[in-house]
N, CA, C and O atoms as CSV, one atom per row, in Angstrom:
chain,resi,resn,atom,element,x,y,z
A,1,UNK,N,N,-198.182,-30.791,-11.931
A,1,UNK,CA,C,-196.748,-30.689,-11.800
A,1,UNK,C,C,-196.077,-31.820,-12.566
A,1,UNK,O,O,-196.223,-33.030,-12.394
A,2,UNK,N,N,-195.205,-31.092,-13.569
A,2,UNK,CA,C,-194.215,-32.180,-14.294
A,2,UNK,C,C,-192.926,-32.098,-13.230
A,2,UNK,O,O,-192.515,-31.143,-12.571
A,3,UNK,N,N,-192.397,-33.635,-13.335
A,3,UNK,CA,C,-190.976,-33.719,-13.090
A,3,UNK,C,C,-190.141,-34.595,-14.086
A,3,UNK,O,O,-190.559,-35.531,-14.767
A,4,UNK,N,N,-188.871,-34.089,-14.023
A,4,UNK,CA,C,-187.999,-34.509,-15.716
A,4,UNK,C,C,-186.545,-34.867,-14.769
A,4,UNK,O,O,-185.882,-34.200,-13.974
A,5,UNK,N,N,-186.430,-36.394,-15.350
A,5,UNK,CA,C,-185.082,-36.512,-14.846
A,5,UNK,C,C,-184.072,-36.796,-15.785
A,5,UNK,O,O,-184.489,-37.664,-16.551
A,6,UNK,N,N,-182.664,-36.364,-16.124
A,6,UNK,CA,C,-182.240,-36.089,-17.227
A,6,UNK,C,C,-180.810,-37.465,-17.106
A,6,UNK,O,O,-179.976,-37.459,-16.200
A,7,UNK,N,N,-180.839,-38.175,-17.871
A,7,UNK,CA,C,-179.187,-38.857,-17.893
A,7,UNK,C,C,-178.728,-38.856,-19.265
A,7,UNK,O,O,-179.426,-38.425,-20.183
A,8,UNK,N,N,-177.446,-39.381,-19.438
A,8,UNK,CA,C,-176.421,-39.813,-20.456
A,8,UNK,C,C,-175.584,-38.283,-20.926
A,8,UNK,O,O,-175.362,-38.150,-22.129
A,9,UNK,N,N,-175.207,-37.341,-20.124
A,9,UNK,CA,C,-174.102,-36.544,-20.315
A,9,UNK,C,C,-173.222,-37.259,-19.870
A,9,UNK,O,O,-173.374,-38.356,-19.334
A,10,UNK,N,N,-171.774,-36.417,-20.151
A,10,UNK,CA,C,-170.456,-37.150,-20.277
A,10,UNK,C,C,-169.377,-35.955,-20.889
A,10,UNK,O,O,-169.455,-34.849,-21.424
A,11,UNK,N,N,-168.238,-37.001,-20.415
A,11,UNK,CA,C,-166.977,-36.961,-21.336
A,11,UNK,C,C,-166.486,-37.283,-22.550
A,11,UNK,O,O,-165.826,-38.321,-22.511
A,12,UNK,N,N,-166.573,-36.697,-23.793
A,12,UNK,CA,C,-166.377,-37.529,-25.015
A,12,UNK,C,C,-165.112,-36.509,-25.454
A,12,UNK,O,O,-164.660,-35.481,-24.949
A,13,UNK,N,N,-164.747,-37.342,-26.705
A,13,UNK,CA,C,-163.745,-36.690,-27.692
A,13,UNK,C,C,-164.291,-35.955,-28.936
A,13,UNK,O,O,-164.911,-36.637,-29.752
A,14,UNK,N,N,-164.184,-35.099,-29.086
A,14,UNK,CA,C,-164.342,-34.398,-30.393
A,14,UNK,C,C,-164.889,-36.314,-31.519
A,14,UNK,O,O,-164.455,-37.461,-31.412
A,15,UNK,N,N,-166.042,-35.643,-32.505
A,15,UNK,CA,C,-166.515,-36.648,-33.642
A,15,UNK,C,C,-166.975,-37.912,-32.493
A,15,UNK,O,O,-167.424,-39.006,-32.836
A,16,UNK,N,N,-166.810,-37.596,-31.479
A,16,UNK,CA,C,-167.660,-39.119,-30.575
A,16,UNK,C,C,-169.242,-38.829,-30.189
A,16,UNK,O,O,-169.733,-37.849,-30.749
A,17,UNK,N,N,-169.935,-39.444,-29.454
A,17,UNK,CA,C,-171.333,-40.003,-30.173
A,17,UNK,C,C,-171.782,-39.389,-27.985
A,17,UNK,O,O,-171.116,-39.214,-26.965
A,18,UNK,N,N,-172.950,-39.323,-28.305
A,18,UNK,CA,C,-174.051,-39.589,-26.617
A,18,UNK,C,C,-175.127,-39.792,-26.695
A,18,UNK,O,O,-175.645,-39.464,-27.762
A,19,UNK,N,N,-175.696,-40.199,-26.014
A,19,UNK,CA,C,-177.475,-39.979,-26.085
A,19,UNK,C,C,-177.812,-39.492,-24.997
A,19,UNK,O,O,-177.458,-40.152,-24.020
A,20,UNK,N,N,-178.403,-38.519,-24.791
A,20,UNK,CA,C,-179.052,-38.198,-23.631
A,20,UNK,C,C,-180.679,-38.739,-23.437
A,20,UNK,O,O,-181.360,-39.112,-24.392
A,21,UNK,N,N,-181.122,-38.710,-22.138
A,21,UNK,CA,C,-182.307,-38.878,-22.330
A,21,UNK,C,C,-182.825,-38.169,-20.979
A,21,UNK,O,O,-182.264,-37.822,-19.940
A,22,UNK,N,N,-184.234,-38.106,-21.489
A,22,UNK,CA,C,-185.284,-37.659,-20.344
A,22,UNK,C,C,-186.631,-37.728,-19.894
A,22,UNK,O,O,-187.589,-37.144,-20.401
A,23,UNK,N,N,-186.639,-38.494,-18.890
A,23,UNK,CA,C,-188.171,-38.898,-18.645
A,23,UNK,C,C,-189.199,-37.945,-17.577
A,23,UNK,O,O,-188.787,-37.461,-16.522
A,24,UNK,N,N,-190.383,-37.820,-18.012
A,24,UNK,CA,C,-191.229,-37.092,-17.513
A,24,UNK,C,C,-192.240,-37.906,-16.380
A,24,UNK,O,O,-192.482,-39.109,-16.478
A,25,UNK,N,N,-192.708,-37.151,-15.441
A,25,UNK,CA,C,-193.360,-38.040,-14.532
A,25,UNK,C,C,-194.433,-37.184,-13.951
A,25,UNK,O,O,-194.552,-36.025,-14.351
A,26,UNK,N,N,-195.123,-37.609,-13.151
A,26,UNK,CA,C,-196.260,-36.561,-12.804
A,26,UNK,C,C,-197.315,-36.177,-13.507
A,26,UNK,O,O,-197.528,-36.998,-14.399
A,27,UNK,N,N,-198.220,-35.126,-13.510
A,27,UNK,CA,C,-199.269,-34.879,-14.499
A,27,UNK,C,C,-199.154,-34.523,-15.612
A,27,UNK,O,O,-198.673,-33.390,-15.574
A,28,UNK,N,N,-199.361,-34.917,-16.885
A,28,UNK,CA,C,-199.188,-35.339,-18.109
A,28,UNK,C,C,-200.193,-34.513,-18.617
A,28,UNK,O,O,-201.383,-34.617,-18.321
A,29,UNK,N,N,-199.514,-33.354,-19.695
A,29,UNK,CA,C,-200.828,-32.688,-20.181
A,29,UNK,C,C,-200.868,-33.495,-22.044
A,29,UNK,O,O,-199.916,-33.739,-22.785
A,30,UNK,N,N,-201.578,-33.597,-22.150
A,30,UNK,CA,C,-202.227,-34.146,-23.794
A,30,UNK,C,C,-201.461,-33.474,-24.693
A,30,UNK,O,O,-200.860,-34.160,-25.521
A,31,UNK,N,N,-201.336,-32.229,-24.728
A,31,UNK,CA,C,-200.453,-31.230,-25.593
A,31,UNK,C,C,-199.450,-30.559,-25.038
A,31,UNK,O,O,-199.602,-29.608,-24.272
A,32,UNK,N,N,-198.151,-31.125,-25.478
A,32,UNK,CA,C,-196.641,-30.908,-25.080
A,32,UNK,C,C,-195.731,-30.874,-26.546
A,32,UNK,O,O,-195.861,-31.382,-27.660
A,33,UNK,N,N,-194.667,-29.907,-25.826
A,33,UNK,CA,C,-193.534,-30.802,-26.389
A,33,UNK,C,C,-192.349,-30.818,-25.360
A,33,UNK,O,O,-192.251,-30.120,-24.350
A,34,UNK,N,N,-191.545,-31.680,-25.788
A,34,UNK,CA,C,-190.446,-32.421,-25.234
A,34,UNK,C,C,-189.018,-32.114,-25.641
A,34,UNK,O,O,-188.805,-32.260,-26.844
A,35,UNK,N,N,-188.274,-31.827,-25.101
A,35,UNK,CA,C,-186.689,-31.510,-26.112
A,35,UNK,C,C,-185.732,-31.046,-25.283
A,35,UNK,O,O,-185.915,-31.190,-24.075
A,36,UNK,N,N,-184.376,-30.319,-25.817
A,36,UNK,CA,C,-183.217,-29.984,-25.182
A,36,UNK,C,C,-183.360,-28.334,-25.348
A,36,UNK,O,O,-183.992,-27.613,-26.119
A,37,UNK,N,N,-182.497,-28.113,-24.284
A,37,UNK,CA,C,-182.108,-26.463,-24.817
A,37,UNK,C,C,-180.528,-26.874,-24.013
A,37,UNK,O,O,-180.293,-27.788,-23.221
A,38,UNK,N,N,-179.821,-26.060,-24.440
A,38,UNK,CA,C,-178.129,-26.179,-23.983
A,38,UNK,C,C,-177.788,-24.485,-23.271
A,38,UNK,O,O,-178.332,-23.442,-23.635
A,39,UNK,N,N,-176.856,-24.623,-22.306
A,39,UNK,CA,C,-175.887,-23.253,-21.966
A,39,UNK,C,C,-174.333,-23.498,-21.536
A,39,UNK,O,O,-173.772,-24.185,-20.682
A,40,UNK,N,N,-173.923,-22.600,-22.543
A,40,UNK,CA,C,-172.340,-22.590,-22.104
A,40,UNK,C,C,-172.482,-21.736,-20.955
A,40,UNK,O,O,-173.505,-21.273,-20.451
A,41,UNK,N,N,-171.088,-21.592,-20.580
A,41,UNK,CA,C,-170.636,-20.242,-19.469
A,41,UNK,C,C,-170.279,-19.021,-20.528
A,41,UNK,O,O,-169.279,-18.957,-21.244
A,42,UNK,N,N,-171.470,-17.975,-20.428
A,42,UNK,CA,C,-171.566,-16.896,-20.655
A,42,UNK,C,C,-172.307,-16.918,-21.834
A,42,UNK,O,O,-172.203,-15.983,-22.629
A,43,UNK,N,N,-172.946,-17.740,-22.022
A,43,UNK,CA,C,-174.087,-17.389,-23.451
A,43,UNK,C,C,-175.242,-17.630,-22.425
A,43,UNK,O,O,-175.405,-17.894,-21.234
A,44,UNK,N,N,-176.064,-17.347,-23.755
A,44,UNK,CA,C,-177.623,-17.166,-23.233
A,44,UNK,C,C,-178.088,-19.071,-23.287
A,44,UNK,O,O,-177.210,-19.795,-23.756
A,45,UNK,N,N,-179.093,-19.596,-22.928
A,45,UNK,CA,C,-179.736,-20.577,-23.149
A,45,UNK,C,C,-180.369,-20.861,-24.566
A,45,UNK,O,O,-181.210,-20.003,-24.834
A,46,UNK,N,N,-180.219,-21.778,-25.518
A,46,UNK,CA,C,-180.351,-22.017,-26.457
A,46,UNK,C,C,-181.266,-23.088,-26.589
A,46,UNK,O,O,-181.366,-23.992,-25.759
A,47,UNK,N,N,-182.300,-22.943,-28.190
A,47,UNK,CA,C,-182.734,-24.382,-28.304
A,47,UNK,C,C,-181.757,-25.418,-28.559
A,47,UNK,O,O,-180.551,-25.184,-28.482
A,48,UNK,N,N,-182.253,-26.620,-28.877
A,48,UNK,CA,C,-181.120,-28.283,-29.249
A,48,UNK,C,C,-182.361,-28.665,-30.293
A,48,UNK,O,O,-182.154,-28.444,-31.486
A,49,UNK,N,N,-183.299,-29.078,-30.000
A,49,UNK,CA,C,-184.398,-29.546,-30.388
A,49,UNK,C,C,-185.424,-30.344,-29.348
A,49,UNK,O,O,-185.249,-30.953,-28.292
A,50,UNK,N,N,-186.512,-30.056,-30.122
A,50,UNK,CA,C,-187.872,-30.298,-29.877
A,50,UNK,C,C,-188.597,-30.872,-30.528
A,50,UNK,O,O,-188.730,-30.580,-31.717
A,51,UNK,N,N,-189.392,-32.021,-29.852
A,51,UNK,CA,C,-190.765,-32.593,-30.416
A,51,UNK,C,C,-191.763,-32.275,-29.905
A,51,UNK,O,O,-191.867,-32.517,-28.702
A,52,UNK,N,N,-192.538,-31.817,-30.393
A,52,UNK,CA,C,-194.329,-32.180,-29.893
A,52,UNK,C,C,-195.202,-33.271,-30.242
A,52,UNK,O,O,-195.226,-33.983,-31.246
A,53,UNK,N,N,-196.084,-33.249,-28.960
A,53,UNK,CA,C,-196.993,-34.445,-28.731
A,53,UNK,C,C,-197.706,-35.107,-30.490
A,53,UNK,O,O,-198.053,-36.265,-30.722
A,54,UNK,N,N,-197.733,-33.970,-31.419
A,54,UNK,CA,C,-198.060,-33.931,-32.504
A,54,UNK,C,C,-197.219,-34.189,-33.495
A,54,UNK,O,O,-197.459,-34.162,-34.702
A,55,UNK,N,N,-195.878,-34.527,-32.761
A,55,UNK,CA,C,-194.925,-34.775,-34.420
A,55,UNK,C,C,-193.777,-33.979,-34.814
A,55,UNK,O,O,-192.661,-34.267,-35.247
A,56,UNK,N,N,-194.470,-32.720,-34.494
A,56,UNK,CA,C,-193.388,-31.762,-35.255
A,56,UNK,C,C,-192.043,-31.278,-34.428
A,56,UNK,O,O,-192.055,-31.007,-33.227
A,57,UNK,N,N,-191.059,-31.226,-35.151
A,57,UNK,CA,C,-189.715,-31.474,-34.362
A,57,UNK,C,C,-189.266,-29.378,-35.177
A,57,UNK,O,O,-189.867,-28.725,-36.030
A,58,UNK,N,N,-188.033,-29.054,-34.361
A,58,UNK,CA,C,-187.423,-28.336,-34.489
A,58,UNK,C,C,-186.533,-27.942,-33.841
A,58,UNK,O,O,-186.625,-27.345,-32.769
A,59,UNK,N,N,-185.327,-28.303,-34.562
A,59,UNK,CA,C,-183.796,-28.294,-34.635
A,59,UNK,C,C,-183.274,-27.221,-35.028
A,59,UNK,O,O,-183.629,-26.663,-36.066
A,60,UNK,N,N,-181.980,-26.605,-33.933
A,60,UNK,CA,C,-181.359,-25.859,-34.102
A,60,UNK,C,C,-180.218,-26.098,-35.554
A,60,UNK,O,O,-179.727,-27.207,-35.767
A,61,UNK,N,N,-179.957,-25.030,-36.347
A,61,UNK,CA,C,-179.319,-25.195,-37.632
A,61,UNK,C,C,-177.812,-25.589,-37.242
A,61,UNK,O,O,-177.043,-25.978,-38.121
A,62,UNK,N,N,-177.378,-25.470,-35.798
A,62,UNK,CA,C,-176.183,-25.567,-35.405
A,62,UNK,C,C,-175.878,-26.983,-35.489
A,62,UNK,O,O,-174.765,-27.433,-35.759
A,63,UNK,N,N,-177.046,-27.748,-35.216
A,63,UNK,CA,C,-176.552,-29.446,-34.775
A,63,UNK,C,C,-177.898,-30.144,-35.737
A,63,UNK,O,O,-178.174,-31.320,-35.503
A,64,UNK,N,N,-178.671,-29.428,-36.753
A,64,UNK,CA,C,-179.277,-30.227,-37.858
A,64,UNK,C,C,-178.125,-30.996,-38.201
A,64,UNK,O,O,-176.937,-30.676,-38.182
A,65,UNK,N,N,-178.894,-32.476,-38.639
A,65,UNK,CA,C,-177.621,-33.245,-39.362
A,65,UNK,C,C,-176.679,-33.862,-38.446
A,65,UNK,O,O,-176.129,-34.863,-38.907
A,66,UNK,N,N,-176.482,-33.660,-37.741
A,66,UNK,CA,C,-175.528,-34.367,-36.449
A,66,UNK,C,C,-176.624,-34.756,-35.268
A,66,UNK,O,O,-176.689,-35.891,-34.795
A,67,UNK,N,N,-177.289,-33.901,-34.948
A,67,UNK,CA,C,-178.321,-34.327,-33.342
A,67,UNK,C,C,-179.900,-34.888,-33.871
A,67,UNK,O,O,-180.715,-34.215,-34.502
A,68,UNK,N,N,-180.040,-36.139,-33.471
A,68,UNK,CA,C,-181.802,-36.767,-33.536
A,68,UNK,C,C,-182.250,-36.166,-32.436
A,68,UNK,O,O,-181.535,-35.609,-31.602
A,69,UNK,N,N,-183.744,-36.287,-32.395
A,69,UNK,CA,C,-184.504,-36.111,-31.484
A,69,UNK,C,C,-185.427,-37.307,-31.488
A,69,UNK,O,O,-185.613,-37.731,-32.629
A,70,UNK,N,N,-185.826,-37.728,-30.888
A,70,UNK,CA,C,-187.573,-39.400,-30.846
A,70,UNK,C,C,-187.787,-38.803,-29.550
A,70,UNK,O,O,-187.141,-38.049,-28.822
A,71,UNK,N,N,-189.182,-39.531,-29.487
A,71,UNK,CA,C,-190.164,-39.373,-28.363
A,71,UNK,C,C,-190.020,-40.881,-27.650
A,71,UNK,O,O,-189.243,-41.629,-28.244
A,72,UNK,N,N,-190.484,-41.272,-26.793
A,72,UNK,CA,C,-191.226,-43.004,-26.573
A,72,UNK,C,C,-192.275,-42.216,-25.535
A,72,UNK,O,O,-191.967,-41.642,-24.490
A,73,UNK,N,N,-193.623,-42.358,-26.135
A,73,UNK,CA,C,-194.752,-42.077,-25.530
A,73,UNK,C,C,-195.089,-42.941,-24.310
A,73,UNK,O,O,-195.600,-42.632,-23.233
A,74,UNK,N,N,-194.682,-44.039,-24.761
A,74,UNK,CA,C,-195.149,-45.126,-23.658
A,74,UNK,C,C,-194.860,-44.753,-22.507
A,74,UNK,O,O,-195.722,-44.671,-21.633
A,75,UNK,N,N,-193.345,-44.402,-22.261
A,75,UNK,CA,C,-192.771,-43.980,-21.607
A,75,UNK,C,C,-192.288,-43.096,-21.056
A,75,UNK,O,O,-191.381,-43.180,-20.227
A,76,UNK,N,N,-193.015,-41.767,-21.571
A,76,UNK,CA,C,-192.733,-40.619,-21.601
A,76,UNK,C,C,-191.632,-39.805,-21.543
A,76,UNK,O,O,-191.730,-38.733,-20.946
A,77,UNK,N,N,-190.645,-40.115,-22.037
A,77,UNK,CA,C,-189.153,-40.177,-22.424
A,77,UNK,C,C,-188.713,-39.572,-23.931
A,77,UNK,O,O,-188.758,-40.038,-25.070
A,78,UNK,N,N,-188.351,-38.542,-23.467
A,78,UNK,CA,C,-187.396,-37.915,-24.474
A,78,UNK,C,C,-186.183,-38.023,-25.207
A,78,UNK,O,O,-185.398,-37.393,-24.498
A,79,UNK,N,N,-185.404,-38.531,-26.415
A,79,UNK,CA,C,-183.902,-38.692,-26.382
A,79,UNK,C,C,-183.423,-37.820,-27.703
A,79,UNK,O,O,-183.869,-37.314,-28.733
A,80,UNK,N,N,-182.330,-37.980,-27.030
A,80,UNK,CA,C,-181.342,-36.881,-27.955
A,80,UNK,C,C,-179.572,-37.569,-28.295
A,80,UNK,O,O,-178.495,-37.515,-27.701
A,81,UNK,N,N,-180.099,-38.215,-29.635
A,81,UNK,CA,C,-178.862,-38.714,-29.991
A,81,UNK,C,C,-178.211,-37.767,-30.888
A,81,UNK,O,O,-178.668,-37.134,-31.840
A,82,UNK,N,N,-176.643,-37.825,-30.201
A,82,UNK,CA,C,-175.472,-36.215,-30.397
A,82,UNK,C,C,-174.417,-37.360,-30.922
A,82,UNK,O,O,-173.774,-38.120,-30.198
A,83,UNK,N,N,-174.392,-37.284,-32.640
A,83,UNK,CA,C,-173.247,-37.741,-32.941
A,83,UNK,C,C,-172.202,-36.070,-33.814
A,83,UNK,O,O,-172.436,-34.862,-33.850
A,84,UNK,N,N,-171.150,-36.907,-34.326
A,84,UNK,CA,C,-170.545,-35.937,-34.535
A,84,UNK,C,C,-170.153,-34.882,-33.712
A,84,UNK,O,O,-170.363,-33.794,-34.247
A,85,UNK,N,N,-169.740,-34.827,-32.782
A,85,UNK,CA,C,-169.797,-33.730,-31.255
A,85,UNK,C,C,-168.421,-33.186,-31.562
A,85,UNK,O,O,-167.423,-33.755,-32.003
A,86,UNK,N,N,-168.627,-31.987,-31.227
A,86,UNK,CA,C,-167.819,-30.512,-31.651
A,86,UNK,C,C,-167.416,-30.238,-30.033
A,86,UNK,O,O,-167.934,-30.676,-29.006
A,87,UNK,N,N,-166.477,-29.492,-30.203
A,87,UNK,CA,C,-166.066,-28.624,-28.316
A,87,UNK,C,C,-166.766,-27.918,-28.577
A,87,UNK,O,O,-166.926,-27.613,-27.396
A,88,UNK,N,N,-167.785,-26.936,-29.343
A,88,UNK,CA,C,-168.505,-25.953,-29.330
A,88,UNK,C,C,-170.057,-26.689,-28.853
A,88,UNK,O,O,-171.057,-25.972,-28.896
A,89,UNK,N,N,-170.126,-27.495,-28.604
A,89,UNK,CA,C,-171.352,-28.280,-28.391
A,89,UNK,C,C,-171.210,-28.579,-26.748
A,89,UNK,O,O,-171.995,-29.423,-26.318
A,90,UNK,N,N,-170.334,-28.004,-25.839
A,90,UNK,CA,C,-169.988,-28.291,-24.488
A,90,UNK,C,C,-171.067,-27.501,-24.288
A,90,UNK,O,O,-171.410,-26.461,-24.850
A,91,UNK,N,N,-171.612,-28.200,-23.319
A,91,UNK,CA,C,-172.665,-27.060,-22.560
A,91,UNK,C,C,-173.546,-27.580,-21.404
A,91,UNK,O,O,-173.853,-28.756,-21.597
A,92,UNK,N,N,-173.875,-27.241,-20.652
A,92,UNK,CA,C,-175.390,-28.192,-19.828
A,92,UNK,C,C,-176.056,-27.957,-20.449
A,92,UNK,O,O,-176.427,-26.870,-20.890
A,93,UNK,N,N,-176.473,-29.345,-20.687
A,93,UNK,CA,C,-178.333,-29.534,-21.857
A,93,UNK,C,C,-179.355,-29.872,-20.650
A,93,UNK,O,O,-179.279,-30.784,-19.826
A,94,UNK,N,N,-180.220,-28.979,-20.777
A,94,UNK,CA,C,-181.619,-29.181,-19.894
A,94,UNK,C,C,-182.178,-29.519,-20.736
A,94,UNK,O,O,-181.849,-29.307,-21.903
A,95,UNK,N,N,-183.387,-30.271,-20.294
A,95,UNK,CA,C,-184.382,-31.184,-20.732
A,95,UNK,C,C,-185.755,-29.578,-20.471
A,95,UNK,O,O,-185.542,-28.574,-19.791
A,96,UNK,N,N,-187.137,-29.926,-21.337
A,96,UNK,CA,C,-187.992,-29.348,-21.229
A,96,UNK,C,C,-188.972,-30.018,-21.378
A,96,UNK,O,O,-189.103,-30.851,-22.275
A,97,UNK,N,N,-189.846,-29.739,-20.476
A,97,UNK,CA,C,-191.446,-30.150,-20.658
A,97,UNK,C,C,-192.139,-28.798,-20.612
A,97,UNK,O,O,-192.235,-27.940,-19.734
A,98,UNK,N,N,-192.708,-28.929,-22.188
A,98,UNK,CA,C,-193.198,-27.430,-22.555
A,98,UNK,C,C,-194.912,-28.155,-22.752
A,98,UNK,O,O,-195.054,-28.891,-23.728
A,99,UNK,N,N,-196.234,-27.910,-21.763
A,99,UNK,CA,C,-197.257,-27.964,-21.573
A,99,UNK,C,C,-198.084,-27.018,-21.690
A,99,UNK,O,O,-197.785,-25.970,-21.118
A,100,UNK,N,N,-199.557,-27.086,-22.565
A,100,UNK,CA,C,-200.467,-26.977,-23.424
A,100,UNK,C,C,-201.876,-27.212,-22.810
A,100,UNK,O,O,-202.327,-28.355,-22.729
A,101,UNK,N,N,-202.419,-26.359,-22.471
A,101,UNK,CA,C,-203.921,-26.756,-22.574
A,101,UNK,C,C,-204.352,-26.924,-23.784
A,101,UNK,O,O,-203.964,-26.485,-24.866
A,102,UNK,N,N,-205.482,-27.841,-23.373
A,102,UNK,CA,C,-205.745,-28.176,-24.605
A,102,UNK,C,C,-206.572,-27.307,-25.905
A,102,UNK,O,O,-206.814,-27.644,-27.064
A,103,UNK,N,N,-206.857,-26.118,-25.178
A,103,UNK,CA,C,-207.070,-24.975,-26.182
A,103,UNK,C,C,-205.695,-24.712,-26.830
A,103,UNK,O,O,-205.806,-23.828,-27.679
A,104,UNK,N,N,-204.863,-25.022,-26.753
A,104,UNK,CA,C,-203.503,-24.446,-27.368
A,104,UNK,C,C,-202.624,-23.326,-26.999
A,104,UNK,O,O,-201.573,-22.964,-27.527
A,105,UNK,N,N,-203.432,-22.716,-25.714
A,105,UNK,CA,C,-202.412,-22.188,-24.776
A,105,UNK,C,C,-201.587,-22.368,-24.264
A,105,UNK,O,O,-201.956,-23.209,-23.445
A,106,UNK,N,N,-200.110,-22.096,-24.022
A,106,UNK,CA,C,-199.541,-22.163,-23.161
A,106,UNK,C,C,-199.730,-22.092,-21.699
A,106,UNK,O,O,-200.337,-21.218,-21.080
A,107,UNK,N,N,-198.961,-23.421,-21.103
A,107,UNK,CA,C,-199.807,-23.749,-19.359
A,107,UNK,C,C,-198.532,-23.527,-18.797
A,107,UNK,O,O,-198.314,-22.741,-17.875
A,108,UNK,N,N,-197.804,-24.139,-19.290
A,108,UNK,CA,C,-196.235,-23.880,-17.923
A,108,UNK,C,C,-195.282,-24.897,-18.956
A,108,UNK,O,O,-195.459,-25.789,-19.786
A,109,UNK,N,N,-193.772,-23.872,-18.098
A,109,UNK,CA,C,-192.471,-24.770,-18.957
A,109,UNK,C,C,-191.851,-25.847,-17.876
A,109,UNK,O,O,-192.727,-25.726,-17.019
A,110,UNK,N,N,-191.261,-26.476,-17.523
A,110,UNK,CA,C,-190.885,-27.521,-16.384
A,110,UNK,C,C,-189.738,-28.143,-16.885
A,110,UNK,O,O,-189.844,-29.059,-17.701
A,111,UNK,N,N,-188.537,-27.703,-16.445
A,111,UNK,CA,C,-186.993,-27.648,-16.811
A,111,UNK,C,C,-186.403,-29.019,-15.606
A,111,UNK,O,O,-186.639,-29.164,-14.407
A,112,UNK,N,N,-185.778,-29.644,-16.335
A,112,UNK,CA,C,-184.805,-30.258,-15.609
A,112,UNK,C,C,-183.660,-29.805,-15.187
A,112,UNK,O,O,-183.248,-28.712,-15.575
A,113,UNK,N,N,-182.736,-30.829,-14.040
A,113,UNK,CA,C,-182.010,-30.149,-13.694
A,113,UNK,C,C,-180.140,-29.919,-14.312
A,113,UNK,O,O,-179.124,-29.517,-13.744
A,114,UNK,N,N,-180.387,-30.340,-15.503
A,114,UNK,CA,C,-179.379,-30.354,-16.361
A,114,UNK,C,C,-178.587,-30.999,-16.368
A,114,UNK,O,O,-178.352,-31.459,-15.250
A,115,UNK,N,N,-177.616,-31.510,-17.545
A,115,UNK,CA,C,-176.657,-32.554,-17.740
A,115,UNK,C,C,-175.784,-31.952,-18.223
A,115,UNK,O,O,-176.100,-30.906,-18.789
A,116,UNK,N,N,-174.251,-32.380,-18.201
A,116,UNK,CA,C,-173.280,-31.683,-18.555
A,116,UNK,C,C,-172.707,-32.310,-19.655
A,116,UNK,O,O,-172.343,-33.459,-19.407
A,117,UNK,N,N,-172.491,-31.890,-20.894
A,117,UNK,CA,C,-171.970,-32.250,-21.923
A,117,UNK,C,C,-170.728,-31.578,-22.271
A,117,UNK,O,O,-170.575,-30.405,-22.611
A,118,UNK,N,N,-169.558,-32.830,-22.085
A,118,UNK,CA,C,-168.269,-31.831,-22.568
A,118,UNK,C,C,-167.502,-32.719,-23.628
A,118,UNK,O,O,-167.217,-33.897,-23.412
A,119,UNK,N,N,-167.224,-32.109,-24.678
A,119,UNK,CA,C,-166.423,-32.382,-25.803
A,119,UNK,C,C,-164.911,-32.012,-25.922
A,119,UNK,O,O,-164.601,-30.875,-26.277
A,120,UNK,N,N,-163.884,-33.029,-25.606
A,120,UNK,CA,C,-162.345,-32.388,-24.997
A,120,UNK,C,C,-161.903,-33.568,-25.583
A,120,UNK,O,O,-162.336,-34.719,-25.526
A,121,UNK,N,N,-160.411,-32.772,-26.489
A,121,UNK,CA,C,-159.531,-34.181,-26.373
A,121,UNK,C,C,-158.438,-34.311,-25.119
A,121,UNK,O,O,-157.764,-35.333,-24.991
């Protein structure tokens, strides 16, 4: 069992900056990845971006160029620095712990309990 606790949503202004972050706790599988997915009211759940335990990242084309993603392994902590922030970027961002046996199967997804990101002047 993973558990993910999510901070740094907020109130910002349109072109202002956040970082979110999210740390993982509990049993730790070797092959993961780590990242955001976002939902407005009345869309579906979306990626933000993702890293895996291996490196490879993948970013939605909506917030390439404006949103980082890093890992800190040490710490098992996820972050997501959101500059440039749009009102179309309002949404709760959940955190994911997406876990891997180590055959490369998929084992289980383990969602946090979401942060609220709102972009308003």
């Amino acid at each position: 069992q993973v558990q993910l606790a999510e901070s740094g949503g907020g109130l910002v202004q349109p072109g202002g900056s956040l970082r979110l972050s999210c740390k993982a706790s509990g049993s730790m599988f070797r092959l993961n990845a780590m990242g955001w997915h976002r939902q407005a009211p009345g869309k579906q759940r979306e990626l933000v971006a993702t890293m895996s335990s291996g490196g490879y990242t993948n970013t939605a084309a909506s917030v390439k160029g404006r949103f980082t993603i890093s890992r800190d392994n040490a710490e098992n902590t996820v972050y997501l620095q959101m500059n440039s922030l749009k009102p179309e970027d309002t949404a709760v961002y959940y955190c994911l712990y997406r876990a891997y046996y180590n055959s490369g199967v998929l084992a289980n997804d383990y969602w946090g309990q979401g942060t609220q990101v709102t972009v308003s002047s």
